[in-house]
C-alpha positions, 0 to 999 in steps of 0.5 A: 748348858753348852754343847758339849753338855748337851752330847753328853746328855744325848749320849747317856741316852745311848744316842748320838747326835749325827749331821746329814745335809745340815741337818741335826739328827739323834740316831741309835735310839729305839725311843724318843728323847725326853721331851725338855731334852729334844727342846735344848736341841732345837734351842741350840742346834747353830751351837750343836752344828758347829760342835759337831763339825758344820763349817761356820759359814753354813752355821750363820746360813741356818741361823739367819735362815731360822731368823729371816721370818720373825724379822719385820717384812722389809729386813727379810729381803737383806743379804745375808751379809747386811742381815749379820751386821745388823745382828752383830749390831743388835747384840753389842748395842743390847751388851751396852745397854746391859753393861750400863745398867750393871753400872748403874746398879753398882753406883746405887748399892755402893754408895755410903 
């Protein structure tokens, strides 16, 4: 599900998503939302944030904010900066990593 998707969903109950000091919050609704709902909001909220008009620098900042704590004690203290190259690093190494297997699988199955 993307964002938009997900706005659309917030809308059909009768809620809109706002952002008040980066924070991202469901107003015009006397209820909760279902439950499965308000987890793809937290699940997506970088992706909500730039949807909604949160300059990206801000966006990266919650990100690698949400982040720093499940990262192993000497990598917490990287500056934002080195923290994103080594993202960006994690995720094209993973992207490899799961286009070879692909690869490997088409070999099996395609040969005679």
């Amino acid at each position: 599900m993307n964002a938009l998707e997900i706005i659309e969903q917030v809308r059909a109950h009768n809620a809109e998503l706002v952002v008040v000091d980066d924070r991202l919050l469901v107003r015009g609704r006397s209820g909760p939302l279902p439950e499965d709902l308000e987890q793809t909001l937290r699940e997506h909220k970088a992706e909500l944030l730039v949807a909604l008009g949160v300059p990206i620098d801000r966006t990266v900042a919650f990100v690698l904010a949400e982040l720093r704590p499940h990262l192993p004690k000497p990598l917490r203290g990287l500056s934002d900066d080195r923290l994103l190259v080594l993202v960006n690093w994690s995720i094209i190494a993973s992207f490899e990593a799961a286009v070879r297997e692909m690869s490997r699988e088409h070999q099996k199955t395609s040969r005679p």
